[in-house]
N, C-alpha and C positions, 0 to 999 in steps of 0.2 A: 386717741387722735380725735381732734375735733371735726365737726360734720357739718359744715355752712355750703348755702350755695353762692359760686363767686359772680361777682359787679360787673358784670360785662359792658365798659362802655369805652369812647371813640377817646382815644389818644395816650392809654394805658399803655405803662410799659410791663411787657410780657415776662414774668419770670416760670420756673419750672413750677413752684407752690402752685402756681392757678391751677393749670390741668392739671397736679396732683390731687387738690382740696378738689377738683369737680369731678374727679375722678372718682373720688373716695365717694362723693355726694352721691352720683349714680348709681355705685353700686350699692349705696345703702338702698338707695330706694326702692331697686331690684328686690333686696334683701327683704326688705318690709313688704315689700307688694307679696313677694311667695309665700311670708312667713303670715302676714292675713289671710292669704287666703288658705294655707294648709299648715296648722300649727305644726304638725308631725313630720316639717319634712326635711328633717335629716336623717343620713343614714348610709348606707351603700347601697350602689345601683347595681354592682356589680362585683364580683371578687374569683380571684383563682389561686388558692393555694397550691404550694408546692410541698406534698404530702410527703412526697421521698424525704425530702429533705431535712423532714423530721424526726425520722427514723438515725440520723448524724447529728440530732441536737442543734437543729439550725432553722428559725423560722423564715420564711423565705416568700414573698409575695411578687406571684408569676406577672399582674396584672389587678389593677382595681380601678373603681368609679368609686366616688366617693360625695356626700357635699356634707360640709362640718358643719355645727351648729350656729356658727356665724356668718353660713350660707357660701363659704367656700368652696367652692367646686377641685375638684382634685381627678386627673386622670393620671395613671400609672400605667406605663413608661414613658407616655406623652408628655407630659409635664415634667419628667426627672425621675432619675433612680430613686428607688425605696432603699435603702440598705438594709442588709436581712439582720436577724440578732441571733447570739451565740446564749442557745438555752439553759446551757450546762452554770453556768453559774446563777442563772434564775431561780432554777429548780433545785439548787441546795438544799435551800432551807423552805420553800413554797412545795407542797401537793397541787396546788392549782394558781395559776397567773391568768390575769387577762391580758391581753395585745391590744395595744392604741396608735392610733396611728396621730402623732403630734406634727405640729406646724408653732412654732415660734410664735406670739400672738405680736399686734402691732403696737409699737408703744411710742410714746411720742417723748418728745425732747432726747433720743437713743438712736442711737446710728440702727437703723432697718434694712440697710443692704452690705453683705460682704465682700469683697472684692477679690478674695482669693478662694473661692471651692463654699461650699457650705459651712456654715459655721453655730452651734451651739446657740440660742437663743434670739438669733437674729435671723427674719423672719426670711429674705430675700437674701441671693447669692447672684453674682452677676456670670454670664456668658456670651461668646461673641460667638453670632451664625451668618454666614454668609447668605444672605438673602439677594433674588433677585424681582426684578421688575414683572408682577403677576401679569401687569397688561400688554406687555411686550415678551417676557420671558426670557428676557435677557440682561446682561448690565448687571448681575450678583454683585454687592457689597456687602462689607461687616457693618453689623448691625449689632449692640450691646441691648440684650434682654433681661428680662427681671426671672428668676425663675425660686418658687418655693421651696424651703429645706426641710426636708422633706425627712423623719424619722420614726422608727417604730419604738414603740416605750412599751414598758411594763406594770403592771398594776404596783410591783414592791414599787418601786421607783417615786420619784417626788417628780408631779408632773405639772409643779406650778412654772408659771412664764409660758401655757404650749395652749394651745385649741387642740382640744385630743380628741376622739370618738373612739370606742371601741370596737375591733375586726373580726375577732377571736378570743376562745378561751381555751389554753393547753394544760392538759392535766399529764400527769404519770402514767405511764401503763400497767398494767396489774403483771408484764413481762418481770425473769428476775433482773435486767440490767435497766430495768424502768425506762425505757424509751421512753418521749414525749407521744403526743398521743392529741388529737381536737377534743374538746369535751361536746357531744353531742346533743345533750340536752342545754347548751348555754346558746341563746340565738341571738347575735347582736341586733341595733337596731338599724332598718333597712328601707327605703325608700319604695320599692318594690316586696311582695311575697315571692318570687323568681330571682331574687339575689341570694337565696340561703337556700341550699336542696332542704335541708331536716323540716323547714317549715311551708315549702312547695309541696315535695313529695310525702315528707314521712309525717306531716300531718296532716293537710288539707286531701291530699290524692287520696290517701290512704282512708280519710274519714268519708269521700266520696264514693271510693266500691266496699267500705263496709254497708252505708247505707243502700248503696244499689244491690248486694246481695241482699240486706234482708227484704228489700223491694220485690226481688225477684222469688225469695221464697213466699213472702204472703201475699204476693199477689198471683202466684202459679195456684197457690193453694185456695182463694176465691173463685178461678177462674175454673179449675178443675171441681170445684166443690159444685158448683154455678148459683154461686152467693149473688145478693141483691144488694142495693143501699135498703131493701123492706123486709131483709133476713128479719124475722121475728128474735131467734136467738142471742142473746147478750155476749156471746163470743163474739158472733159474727160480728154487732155492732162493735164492739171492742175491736175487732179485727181491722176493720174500715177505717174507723177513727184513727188507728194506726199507720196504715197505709196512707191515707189522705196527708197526714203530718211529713210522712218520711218523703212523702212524691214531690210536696211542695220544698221542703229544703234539698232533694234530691237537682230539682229545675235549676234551683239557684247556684248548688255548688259545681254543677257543669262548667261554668262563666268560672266559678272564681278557683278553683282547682288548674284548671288548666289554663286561661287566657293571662299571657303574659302582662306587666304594668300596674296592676291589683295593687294599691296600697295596703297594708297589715290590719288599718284598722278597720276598713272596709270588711275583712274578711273577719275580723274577729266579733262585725259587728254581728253578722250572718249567721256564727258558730252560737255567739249568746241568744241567738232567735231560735236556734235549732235546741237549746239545753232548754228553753222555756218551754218551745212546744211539746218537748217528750216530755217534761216534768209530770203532767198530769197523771201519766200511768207510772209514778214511782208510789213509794208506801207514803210520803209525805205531803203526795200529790201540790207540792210548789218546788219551784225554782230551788239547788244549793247556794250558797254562797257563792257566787259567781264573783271574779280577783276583776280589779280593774286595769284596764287595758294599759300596759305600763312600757311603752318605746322604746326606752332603754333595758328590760328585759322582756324580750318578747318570748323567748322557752318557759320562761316563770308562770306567763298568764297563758299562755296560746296550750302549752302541757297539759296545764289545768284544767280547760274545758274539755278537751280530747281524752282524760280520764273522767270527767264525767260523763263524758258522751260514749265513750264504750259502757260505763254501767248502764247507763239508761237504755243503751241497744240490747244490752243482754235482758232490762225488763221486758222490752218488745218479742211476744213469744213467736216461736219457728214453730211451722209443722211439726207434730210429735210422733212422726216414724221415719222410717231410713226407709230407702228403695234402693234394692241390687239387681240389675238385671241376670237373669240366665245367661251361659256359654255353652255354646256349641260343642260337645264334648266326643267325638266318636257319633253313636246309636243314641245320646241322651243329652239331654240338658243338664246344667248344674250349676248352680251359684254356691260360691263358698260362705259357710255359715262363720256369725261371729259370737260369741261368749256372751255378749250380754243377750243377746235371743234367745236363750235360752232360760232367763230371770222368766222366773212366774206369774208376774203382773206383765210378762209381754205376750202379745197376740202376734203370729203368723200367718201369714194371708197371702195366695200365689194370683197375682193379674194375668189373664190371658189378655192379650190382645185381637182381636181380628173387627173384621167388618160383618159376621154374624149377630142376629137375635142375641141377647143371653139366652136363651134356650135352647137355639142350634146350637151355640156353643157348649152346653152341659153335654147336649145328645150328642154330639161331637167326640169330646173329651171320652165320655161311656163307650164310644162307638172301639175307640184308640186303644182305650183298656190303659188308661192311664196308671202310673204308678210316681208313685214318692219316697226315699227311703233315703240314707246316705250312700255316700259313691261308693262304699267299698260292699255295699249291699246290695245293691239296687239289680244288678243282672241277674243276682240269684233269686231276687222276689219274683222278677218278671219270668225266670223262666220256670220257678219252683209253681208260678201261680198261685203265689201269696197274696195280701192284699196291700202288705204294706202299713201307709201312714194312711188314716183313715180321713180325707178328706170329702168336703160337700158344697155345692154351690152357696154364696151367700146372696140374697137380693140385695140393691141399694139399699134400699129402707132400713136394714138389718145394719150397714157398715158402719165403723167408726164414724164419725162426722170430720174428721180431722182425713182421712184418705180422699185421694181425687175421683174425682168422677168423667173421667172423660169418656169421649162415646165409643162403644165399641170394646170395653173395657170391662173383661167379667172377672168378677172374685172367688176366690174357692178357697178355703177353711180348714 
């Protein structure tokens, strides 16, 4: 359809073309203002499947926001019934379909509106609603509306004559009667990070308290060590350098994890800042090949850094011991032992806690008649006056360098 702006001048006679051609003018210009200033923005604002109803071979859309890439805007139910689709003959001969949500496109010198119900490639269908007077609130007449036809298509399918976007993608289920099933790693493209949970939660949330634990382990482990930024040590520097990286993309993914309206690429730009700055402590010490940020599939690219970004967590080292506390057991303490504590290269080390010396607390412990042994021993050592597991105070200086040091905290060997 052509896109002029119309002649407005004094003694014109009125036909419907004018406000339709100025019509059309306007909303292009809308169209053009959004699309300079945000190439990326189409996509769903919003979406609610009807997951039951998959399970009966029927796709079925509870609700959706939508704006298409020729900047249509689309609300579901508001705007018109969706009609659901009947899977069972999609899924024949396809293991995986995509879902689009088509609109008729507009075409000129072709009848563009229906007059009976929706209809097959034509883009408007008409409707009468009784409307009344907003400013008075009274006086309801019929009023003929333009209302969108509105369809879901499928990837087999031939989706020329349609403005389509993609909603979803249904695979098989690995069940023996292959129910349909969402495919979770396919993310459409979306206007917000908050219209798709898999790339809300199950990537951005989830990349947020991996990195806050490992935050939380090495920086318990500087605090308790009582590291400096002037630690002499090449760990400890390595340790910090660590830390400093993960705190600063920790700051930023607060905001983008959680605060609703986030654009995608915003957030994918943030994740490629976060793969650079670990980069350094990999064996390659640079960046991998990092995918470019692709709208239309955003599980392809947004996937891809979230497996790199778990490897490169796993380079960033954790303390290298387990802590289990004691239980209260009857007359004795006891923590349950585990299999690998007992490997040869592992060292055993029991913390006392209290607000004593370390020296009152050896004289202490001596005073007690301390004993160690396993639970099904341990009464018969203390009452045989055995000695047991042969343990001895350690000093700081002596300890691992990887154990905490908090105060008030004695070690014993």
């Amino acid at each position: 359809m052509p896109y002029s702006e119309v002649h407005w001048h004094e003694g014109m006679f009125l036909r419907q073309h004018h406000f339709l051609t100025e019509h059309r003018q306007l909303v292009r210009l809308m169209q053009l203002d959004e699309k300079w200033t945000l190439h990326h923005n189409w996509g769903l604002r919003s979406i609610k499947l009807n997951t039951d109803a998959l399970a009966n071979f029927r796709f079925a859309v509870s609700s959706l926001k939508v704006r298409l890439r020729d900047g249509t805007l689309i609300e579901v139910p508001d705007d018109g019934p969706l009609p659901e689709m009947d899977l069972k003959p999609v899924l024949e001969g396809n293991r995986k379909v995509t879902v689009y949500l088509g609109v008729p496109v507009l075409k000129s010198g072709q009848p563009n509106v229906a007059q009976d119900g929706p209809a097959d490639h034509t883009r408007y269908y008409l409707v009468t609603q009784q409307l009344e007077d907003e400013n008075l609130g009274v006086n309801p007449q019929p009023i003929t509306i333009r209302r969108l036809s509105l369809k879901l298509l499928m990837s087999s399918q031939n989706l020329a004559g349609y403005e389509t976007i993609p909603i979803a993608r249904v695979e098989k289920s690995e069940r023996a009667e292959a129910t349909p099933q969402l495919d979770t790693t396919y993310i459409p493209p979306v206007m917000v990070c908050d219209a798709w949970p898999e790339l809300y939660i199950v990537i951005l949330q989830e990349i947020y308290d991996r990195v806050g634990r490992k935050i939380e382990k090495l920086a318990g482990q500087a605090v308790s060590r009582g590291l400096s930024l002037e630690s002499p040590a090449s760990g400890d520097v390595l340790l910090f350098a660590q830390l400093r990286e993960l705190n600063a993309a920790y700051a930023t993914l607060t905001s983008l994890a959680f605060v609703e309206g986030i654009h995608p690429l915003m957030a994918y730009h943030e994740l490629c800042r976060l793969v650079g700055q670990l980069s350094i402590f990999g064996l390659s010490r640079r960046p991998p090949a990092i995918p470019r940020y692709n709208h239309d599939d955003l599980g392809g690219c947004f996937y891809q850094l979230k497996n790199y970004l778990d490897d490169l967590l796993l380079i960033v080292p954790e303390p290298d011991y387990q802590e289990r506390p004691f239980v209260g057991h009857g007359l004795r303490m006891q923590v349950a032992m585990e299999r690998a504590w007992l490997d040869q290269n592992a060292e055993m080390f029991i913390g006392v806690k209290s607000p004593l010396e370390p020296e009152q607390c050896v004289e202490l412990m001596r005073q007690l008649d301390m004993k160690v042994g396993s639970s099904d021993r341990i009464e018969m050592i203390y009452r045989m006056g055995d000695i047991g597991l042969k343990f001895s105070h350690v000093p700081d200086r002596e300890l691992p360098p990887v154990l905490p040091r908090d105060k008030g905290l004695t070690y014993f060997q």
